[in-house]
PDB file with one MODEL, atoms N, CA, C and O in Angstrom:
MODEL        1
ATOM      1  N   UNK A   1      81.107  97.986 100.224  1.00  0.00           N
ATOM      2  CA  UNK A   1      82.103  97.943  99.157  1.00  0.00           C
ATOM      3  C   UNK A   1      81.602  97.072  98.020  1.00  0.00           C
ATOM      4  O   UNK A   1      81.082  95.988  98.285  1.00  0.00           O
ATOM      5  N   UNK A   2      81.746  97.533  96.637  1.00  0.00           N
ATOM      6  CA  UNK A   2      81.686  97.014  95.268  1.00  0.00           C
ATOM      7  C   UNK A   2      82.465  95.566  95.491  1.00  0.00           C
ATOM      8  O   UNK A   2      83.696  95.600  95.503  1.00  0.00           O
ATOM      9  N   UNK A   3      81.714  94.157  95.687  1.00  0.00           N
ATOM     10  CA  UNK A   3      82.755  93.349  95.634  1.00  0.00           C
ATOM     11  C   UNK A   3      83.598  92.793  94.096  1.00  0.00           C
ATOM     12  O   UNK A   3      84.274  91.787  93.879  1.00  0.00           O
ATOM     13  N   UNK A   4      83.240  93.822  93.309  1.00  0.00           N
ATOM     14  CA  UNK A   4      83.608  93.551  92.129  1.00  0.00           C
ATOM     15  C   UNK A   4      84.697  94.289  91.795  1.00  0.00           C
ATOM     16  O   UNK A   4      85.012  94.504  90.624  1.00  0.00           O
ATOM     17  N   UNK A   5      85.581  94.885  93.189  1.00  0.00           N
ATOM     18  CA  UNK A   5      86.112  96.031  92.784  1.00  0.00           C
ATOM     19  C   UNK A   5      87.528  95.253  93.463  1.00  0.00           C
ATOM     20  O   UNK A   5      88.605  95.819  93.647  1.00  0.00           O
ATOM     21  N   UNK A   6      87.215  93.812  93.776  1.00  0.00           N
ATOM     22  CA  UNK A   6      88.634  93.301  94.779  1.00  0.00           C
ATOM     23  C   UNK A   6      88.308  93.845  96.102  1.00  0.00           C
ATOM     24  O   UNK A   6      87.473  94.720  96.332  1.00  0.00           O
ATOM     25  N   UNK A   7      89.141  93.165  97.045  1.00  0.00           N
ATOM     26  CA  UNK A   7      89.498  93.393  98.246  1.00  0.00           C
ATOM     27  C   UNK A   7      90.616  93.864  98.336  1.00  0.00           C
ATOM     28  O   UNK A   7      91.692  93.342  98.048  1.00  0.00           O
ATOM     29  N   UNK A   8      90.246  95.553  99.018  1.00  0.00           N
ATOM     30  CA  UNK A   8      91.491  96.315  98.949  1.00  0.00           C
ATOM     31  C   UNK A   8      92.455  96.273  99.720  1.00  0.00           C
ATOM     32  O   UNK A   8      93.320  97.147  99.668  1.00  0.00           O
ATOM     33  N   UNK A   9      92.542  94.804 100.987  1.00  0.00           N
ATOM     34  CA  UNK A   9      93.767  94.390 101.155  1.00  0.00           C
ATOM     35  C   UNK A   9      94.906  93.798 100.795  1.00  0.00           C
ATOM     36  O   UNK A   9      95.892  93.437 101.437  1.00  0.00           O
ATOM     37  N   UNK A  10      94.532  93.742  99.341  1.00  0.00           N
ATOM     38  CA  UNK A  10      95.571  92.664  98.547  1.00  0.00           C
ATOM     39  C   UNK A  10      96.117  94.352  97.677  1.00  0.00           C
ATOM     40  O   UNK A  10      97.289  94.397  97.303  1.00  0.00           O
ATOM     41  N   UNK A  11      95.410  95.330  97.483  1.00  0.00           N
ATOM     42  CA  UNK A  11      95.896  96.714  97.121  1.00  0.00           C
ATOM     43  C   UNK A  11      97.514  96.687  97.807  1.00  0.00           C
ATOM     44  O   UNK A  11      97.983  96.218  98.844  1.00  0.00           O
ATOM     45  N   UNK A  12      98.079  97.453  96.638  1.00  0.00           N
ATOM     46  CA  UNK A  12      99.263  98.011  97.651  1.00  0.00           C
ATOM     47  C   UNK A  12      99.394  99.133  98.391  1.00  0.00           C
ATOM     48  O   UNK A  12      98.887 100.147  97.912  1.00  0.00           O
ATOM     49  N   UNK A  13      99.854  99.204  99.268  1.00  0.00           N
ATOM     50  CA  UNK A  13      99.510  99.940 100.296  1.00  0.00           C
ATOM     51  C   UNK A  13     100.765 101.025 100.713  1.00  0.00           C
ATOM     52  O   UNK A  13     100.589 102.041 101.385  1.00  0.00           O
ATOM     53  N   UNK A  14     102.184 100.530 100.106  1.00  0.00           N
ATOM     54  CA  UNK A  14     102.943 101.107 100.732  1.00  0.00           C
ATOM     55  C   UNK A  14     103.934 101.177  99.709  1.00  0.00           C
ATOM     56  O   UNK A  14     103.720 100.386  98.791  1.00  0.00           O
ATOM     57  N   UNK A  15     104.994 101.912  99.585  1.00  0.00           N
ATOM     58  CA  UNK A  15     105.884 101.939  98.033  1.00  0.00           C
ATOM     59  C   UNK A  15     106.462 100.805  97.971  1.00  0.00           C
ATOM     60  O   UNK A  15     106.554 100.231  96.886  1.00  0.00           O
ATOM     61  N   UNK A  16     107.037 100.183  99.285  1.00  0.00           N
ATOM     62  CA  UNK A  16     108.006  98.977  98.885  1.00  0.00           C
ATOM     63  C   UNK A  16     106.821  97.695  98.314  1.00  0.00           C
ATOM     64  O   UNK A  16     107.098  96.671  97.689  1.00  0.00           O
ATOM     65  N   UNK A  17     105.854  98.034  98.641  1.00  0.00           N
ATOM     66  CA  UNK A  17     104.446  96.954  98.150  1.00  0.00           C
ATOM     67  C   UNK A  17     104.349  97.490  96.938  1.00  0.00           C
ATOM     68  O   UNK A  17     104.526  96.570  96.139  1.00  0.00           O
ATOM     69  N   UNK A  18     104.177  98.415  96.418  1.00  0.00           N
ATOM     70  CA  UNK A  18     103.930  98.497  94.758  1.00  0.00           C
ATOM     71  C   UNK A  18     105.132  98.547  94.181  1.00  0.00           C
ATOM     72  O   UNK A  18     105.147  98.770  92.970  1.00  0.00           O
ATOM     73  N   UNK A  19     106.354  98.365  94.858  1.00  0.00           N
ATOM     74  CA  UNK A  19     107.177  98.079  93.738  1.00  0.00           C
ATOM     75  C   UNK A  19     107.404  96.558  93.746  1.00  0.00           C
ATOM     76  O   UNK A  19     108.105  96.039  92.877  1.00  0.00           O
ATOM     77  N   UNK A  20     106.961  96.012  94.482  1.00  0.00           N
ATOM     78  CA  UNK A  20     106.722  94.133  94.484  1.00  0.00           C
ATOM     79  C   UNK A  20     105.554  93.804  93.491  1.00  0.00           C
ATOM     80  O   UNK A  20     105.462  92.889  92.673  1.00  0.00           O
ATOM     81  N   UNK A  21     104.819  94.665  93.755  1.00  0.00           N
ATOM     82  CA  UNK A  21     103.106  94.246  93.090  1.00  0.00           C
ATOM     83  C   UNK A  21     104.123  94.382  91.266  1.00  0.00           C
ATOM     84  O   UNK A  21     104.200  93.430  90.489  1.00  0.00           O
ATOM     85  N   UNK A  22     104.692  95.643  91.029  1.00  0.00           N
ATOM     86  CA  UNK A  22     104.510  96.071  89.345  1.00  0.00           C
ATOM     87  C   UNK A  22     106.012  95.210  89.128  1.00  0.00           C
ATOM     88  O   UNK A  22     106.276  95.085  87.932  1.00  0.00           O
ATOM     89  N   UNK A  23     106.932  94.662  89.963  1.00  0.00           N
ATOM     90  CA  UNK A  23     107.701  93.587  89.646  1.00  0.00           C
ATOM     91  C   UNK A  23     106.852  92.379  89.113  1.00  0.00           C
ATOM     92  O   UNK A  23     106.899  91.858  87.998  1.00  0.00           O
ATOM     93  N   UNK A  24     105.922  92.009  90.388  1.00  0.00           N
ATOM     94  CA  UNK A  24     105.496  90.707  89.600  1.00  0.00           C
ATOM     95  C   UNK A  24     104.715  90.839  88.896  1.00  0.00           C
ATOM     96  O   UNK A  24     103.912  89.907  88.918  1.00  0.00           O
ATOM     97  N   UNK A  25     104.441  91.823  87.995  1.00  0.00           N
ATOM     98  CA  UNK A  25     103.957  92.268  86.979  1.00  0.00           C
ATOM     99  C   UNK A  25     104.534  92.011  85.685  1.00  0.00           C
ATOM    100  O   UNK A  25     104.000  91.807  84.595  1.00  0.00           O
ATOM    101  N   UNK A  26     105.917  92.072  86.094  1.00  0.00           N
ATOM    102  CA  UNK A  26     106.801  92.497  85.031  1.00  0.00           C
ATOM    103  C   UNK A  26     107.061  93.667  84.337  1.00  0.00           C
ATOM    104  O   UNK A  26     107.716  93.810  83.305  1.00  0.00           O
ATOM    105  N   UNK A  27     106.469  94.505  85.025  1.00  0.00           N
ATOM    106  CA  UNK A  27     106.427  96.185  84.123  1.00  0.00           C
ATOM    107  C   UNK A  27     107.494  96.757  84.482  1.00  0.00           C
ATOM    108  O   UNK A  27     108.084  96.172  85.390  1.00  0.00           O
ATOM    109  N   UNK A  28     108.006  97.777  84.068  1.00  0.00           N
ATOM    110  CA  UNK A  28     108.633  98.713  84.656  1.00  0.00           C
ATOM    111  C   UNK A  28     107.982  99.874  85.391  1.00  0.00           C
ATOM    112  O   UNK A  28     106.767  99.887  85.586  1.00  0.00           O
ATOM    113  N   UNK A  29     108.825 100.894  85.818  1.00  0.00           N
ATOM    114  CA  UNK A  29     108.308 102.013  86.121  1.00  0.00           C
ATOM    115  C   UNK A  29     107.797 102.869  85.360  1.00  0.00           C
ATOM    116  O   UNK A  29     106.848 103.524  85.791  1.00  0.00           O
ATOM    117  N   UNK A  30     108.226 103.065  84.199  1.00  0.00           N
ATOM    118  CA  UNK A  30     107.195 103.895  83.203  1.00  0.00           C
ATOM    119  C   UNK A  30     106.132 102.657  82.155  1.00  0.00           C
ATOM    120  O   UNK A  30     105.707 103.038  81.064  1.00  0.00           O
ATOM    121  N   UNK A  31     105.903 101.604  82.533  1.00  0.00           N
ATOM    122  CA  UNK A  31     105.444 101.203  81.617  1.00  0.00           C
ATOM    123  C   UNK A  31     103.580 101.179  82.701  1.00  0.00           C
ATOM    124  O   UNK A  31     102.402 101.402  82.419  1.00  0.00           O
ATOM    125  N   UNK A  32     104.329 100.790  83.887  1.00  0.00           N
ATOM    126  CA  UNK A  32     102.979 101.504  85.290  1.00  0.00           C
ATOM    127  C   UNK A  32     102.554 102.266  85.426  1.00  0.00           C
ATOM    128  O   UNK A  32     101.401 102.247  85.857  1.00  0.00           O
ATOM    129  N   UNK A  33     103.334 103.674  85.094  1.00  0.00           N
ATOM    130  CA  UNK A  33     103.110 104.942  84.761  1.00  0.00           C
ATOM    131  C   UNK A  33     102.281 105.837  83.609  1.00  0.00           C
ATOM    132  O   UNK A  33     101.701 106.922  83.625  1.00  0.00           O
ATOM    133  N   UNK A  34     102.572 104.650  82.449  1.00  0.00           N
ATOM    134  CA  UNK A  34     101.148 104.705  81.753  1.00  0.00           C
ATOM    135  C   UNK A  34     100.241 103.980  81.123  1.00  0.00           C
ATOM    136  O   UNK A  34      99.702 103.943  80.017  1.00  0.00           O
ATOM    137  N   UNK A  35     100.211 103.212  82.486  1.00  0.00           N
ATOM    138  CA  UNK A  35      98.944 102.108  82.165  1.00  0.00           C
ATOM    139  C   UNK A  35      97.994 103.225  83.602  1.00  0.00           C
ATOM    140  O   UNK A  35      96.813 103.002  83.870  1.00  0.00           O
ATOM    141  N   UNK A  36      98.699 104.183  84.218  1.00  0.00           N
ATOM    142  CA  UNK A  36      98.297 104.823  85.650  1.00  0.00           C
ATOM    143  C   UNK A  36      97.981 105.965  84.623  1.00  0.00           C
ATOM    144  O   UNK A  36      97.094 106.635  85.153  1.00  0.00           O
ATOM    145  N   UNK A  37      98.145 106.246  83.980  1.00  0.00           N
ATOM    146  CA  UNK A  37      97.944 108.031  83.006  1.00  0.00           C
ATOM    147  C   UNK A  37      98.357 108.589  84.244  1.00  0.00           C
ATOM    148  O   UNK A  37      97.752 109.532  84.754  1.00  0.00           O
ATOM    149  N   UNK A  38      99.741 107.852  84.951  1.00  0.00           N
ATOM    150  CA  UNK A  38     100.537 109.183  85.772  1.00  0.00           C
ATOM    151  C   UNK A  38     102.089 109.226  85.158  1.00  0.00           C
ATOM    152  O   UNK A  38     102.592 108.503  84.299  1.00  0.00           O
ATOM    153  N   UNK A  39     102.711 110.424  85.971  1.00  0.00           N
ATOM    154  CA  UNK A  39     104.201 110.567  85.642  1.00  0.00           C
ATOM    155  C   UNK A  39     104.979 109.418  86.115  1.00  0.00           C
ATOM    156  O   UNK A  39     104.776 108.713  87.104  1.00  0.00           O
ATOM    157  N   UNK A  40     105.860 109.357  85.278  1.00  0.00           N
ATOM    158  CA  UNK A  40     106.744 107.759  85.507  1.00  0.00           C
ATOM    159  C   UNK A  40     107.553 108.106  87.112  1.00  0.00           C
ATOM    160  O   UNK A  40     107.799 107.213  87.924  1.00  0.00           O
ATOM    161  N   UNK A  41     107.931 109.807  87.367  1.00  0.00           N
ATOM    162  CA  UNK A  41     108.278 110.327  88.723  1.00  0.00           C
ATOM    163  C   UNK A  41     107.799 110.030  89.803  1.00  0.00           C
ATOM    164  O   UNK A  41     108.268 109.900  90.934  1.00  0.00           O
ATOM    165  N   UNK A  42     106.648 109.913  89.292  1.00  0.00           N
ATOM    166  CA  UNK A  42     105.124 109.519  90.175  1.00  0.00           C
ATOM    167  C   UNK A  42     105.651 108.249  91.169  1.00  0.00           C
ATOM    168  O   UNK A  42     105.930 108.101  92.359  1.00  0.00           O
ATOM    169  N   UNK A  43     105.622 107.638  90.251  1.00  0.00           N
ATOM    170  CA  UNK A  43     105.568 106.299  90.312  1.00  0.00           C
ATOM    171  C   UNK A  43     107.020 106.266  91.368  1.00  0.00           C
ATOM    172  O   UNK A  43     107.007 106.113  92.589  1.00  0.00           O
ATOM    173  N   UNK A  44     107.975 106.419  90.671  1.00  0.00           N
ATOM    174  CA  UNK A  44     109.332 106.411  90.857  1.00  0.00           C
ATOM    175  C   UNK A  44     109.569 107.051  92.684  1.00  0.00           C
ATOM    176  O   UNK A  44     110.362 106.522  93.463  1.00  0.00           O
ATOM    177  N   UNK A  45     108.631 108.326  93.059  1.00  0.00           N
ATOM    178  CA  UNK A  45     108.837 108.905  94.025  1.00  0.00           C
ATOM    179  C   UNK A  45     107.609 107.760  95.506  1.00  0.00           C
ATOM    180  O   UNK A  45     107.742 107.762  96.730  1.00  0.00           O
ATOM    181  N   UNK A  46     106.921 107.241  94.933  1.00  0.00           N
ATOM    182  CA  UNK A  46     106.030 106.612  95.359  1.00  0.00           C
ATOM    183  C   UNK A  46     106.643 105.590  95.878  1.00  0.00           C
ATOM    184  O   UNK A  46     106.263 105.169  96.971  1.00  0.00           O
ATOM    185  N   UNK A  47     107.525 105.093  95.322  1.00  0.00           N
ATOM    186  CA  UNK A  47     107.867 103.291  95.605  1.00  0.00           C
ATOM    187  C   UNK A  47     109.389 103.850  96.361  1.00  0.00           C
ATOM    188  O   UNK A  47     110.308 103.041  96.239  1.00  0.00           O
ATOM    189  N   UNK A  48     109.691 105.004  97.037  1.00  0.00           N
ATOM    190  CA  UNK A  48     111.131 105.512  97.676  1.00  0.00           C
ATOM    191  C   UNK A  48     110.278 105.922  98.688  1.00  0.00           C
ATOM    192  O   UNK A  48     110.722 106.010  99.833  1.00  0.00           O
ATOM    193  N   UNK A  49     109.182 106.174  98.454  1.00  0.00           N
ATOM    194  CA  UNK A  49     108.493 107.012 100.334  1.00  0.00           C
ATOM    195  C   UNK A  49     108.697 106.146 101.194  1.00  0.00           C
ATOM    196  O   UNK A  49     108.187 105.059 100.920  1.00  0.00           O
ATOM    197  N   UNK A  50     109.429 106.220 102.444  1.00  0.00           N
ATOM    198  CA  UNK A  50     110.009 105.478 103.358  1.00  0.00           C
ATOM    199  C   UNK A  50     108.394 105.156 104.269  1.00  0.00           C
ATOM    200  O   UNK A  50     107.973 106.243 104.664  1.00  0.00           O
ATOM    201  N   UNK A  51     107.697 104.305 104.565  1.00  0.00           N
ATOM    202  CA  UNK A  51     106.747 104.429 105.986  1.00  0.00           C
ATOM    203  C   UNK A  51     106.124 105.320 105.465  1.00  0.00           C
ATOM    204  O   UNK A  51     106.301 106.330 106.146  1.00  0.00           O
ATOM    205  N   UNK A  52     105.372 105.557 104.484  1.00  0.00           N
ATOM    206  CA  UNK A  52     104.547 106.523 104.080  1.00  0.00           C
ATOM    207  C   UNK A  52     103.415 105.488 103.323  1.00  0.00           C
ATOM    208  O   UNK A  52     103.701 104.400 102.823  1.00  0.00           O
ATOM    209  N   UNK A  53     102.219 106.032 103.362  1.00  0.00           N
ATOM    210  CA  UNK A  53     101.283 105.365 102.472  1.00  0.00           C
ATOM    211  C   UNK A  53     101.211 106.054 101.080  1.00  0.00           C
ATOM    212  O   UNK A  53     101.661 107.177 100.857  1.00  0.00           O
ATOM    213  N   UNK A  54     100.519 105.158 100.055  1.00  0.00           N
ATOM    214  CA  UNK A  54     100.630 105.739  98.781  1.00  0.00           C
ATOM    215  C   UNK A  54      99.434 106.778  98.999  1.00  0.00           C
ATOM    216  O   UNK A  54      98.441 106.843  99.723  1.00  0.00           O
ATOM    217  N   UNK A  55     100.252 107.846  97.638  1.00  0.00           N
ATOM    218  CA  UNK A  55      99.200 108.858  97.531  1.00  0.00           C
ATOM    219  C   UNK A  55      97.997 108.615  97.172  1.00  0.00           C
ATOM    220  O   UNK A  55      97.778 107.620  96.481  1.00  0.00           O
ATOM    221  N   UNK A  56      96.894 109.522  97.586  1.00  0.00           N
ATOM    222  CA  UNK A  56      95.678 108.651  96.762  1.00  0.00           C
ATOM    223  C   UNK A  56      95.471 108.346  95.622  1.00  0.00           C
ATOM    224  O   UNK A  56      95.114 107.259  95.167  1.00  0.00           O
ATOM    225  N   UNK A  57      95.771 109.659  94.922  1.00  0.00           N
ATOM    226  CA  UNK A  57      95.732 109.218  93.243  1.00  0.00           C
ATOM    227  C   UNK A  57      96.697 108.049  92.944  1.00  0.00           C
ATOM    228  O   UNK A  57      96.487 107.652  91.798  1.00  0.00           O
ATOM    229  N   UNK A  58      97.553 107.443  93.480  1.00  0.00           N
ATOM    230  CA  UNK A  58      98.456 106.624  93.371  1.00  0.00           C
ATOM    231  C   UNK A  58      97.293 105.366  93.845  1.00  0.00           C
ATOM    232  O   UNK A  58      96.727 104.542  93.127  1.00  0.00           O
ATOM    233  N   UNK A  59      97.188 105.600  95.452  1.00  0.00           N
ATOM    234  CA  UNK A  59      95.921 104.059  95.525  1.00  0.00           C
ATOM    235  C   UNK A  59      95.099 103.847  94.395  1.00  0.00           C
ATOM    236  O   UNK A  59      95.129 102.783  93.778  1.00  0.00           O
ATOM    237  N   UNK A  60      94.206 104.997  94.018  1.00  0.00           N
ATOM    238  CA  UNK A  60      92.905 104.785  93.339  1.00  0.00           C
ATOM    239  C   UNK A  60      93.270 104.041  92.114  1.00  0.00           C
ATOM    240  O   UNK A  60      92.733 103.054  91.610  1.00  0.00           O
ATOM    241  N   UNK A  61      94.384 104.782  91.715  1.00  0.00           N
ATOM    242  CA  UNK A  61      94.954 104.213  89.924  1.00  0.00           C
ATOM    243  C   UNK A  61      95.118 102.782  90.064  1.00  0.00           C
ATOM    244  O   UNK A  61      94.599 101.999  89.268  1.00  0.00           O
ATOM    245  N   UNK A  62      95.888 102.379  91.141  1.00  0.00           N
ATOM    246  CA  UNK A  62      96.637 101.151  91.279  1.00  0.00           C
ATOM    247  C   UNK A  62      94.828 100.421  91.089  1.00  0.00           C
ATOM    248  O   UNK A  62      94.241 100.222  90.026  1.00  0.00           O
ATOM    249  N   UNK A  63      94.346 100.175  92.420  1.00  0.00           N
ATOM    250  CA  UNK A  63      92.939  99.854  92.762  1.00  0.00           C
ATOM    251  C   UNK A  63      92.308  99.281  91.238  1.00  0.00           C
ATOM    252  O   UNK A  63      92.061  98.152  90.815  1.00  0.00           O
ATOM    253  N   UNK A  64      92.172 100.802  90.598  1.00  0.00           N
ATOM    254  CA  UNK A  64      91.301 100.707  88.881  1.00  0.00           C
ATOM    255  C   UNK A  64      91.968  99.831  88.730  1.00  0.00           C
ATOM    256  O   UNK A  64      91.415  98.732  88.737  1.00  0.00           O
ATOM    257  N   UNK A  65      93.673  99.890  88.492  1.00  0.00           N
ATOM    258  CA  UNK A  65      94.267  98.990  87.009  1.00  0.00           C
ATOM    259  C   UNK A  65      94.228  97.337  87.812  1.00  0.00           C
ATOM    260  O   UNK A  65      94.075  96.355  87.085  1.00  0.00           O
ATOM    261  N   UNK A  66      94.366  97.170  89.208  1.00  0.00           N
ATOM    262  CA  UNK A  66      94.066  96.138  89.448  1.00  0.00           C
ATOM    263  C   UNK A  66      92.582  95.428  88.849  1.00  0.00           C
ATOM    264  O   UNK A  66      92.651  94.290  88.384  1.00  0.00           O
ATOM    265  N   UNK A  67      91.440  96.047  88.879  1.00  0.00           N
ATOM    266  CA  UNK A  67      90.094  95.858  88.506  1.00  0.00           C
ATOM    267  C   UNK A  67      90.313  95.322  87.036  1.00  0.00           C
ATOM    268  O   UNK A  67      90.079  94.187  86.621  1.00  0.00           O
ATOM    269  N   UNK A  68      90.897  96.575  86.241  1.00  0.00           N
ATOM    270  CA  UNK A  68      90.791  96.536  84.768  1.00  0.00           C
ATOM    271  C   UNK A  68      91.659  95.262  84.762  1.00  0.00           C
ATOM    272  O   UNK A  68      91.042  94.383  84.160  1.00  0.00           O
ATOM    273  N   UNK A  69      92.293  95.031  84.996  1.00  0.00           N
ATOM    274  CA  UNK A  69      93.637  93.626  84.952  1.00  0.00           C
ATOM    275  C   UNK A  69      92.711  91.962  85.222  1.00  0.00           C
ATOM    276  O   UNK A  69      92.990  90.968  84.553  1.00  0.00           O
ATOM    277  N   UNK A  70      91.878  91.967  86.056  1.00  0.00           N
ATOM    278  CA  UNK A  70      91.432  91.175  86.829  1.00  0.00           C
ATOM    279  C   UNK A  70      89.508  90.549  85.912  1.00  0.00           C
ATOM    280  O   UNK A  70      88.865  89.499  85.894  1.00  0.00           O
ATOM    281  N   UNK A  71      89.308  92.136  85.250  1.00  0.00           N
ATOM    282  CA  UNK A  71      88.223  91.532  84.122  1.00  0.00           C
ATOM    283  C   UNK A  71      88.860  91.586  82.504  1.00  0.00           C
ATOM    284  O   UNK A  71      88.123  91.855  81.555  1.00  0.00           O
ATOM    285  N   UNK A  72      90.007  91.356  82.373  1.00  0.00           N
ATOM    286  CA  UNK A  72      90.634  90.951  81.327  1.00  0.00           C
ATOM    287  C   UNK A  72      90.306  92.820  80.210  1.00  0.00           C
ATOM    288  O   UNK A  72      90.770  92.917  79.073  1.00  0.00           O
ATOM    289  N   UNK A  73      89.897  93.413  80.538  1.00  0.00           N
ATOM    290  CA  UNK A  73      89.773  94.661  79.837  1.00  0.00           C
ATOM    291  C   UNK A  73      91.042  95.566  79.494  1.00  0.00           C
ATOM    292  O   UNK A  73      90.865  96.666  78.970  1.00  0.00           O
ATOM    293  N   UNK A  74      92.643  94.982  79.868  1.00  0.00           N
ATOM    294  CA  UNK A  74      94.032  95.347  79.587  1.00  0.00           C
ATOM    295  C   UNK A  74      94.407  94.202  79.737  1.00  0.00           C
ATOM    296  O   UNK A  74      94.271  93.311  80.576  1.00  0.00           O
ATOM    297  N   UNK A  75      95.200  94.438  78.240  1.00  0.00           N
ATOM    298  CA  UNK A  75      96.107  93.297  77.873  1.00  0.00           C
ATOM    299  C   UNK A  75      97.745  93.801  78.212  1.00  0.00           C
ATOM    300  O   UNK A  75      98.014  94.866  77.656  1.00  0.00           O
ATOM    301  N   UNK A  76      98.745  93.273  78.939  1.00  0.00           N
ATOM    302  CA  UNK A  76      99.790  93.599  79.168  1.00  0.00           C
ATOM    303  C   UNK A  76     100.739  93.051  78.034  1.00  0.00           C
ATOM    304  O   UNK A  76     101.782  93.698  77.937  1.00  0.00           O
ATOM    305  N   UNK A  77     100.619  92.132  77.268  1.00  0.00           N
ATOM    306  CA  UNK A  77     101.150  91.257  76.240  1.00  0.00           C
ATOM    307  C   UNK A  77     102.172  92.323  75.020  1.00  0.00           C
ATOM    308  O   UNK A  77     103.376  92.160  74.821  1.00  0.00           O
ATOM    309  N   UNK A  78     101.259  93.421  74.320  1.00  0.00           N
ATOM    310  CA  UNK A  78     101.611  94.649  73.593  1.00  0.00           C
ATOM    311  C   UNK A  78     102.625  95.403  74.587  1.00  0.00           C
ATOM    312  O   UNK A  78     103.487  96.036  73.977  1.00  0.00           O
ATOM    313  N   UNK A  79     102.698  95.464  75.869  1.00  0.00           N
ATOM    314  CA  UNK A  79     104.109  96.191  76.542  1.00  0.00           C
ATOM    315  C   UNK A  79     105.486  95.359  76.283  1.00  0.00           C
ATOM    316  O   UNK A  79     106.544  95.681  75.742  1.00  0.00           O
ATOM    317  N   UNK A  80     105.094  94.317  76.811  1.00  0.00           N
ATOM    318  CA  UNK A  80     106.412  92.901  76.425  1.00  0.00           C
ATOM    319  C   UNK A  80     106.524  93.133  75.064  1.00  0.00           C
ATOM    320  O   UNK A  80     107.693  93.385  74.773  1.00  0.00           O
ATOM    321  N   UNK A  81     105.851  93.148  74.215  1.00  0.00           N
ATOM    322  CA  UNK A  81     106.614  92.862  72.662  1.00  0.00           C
ATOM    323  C   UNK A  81     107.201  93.601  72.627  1.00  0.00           C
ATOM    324  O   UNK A  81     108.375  93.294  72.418  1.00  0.00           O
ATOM    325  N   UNK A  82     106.934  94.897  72.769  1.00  0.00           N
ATOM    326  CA  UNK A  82     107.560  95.786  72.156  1.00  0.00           C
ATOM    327  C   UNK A  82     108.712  96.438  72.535  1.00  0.00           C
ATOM    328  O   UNK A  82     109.309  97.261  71.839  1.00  0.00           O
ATOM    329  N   UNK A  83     109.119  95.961  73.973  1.00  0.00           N
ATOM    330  CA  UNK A  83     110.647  96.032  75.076  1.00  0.00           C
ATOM    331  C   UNK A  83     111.299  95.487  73.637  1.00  0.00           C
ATOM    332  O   UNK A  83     110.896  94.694  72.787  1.00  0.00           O
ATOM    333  N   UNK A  84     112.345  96.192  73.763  1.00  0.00           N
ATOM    334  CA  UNK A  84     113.483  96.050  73.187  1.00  0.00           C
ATOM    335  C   UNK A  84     114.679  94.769  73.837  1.00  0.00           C
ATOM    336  O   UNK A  84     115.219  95.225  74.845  1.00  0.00           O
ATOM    337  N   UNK A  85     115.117  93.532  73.544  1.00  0.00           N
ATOM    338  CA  UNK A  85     115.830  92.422  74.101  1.00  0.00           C
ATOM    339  C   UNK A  85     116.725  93.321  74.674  1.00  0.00           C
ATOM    340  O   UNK A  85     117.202  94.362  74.223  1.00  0.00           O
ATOM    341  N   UNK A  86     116.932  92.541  76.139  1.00  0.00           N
ATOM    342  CA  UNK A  86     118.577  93.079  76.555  1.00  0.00           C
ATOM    343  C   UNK A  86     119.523  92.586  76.594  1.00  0.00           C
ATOM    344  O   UNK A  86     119.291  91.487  77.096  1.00  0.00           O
ATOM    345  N   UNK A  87     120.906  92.695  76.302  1.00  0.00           N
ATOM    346  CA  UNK A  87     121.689  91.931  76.696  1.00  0.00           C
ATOM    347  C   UNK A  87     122.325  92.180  74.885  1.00  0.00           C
ATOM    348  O   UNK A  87     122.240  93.106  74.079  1.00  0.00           O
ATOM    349  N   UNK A  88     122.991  90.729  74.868  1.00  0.00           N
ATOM    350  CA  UNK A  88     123.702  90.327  74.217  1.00  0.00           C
ATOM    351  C   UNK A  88     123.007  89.577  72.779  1.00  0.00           C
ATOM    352  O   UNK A  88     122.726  88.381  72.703  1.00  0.00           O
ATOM    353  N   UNK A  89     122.831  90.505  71.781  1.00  0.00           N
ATOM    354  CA  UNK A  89     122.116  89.372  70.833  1.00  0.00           C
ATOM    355  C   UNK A  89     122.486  87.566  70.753  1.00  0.00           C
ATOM    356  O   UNK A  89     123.595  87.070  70.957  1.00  0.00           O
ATOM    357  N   UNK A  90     121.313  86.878  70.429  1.00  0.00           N
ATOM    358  CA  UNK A  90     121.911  85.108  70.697  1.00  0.00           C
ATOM    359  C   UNK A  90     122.518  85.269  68.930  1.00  0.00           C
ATOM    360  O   UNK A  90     122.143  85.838  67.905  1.00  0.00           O
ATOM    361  N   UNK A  91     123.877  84.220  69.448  1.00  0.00           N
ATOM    362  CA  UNK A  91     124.508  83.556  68.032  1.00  0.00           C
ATOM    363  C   UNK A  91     123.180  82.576  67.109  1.00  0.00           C
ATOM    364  O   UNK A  91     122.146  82.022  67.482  1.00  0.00           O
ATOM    365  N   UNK A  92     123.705  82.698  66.078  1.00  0.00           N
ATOM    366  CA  UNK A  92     122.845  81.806  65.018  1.00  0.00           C
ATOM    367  C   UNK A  92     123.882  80.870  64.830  1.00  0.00           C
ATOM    368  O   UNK A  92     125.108  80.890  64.721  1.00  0.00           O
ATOM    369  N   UNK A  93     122.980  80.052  64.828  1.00  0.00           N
ATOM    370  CA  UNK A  93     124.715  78.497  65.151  1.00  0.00           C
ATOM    371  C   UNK A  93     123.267  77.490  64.297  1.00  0.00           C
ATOM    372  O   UNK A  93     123.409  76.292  64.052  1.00  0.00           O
TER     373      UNK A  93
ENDMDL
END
């Protein structure tokens, strides 16, 4: 194995694991979906498979964007700005 590629036990492995992994991410489901150049469904049907492992194209993507994440080659910073605030605009006091 490429040790430059991570140790693919820290990979997620299972849907309820990639929806922990792209929480502490802070992403959403479509914002994973295309940083994955997959369907946001994808994603969405992936992290509900009960005891199922992820699909491969689902491992491999995750795997890459972990890599790409890890040699600074994606910046996540441009997804956050551009979320729209939720909630309640703050008073100007």
């Amino acid at each position: 194995m490429d040790p430059e590629l991570g140790d693919p036990i820290n990979s997620p492995k299972t849907g309820k694991e990639l929806r922990a992994w792209r929480k502490a991410l802070g992403l959403r489901q479509r914002d994973l979906a295309e940083l994955l150049s997959l369907n946001h469904q994808t994603i969405s049907r992936a992290e509900l498979a009960k005891g199922a492992g992820l699909k491969r194209e689902v491992l491999v993507a995750v795997q890459l964007l972990q890599h790409r994440l890890l040699h600074g080659e994606i910046d996540l910073s441009p997804i956050f700005k551009a979320r729209p605030r939720l909630g309640r605009p703050r008073k100007n006091v």
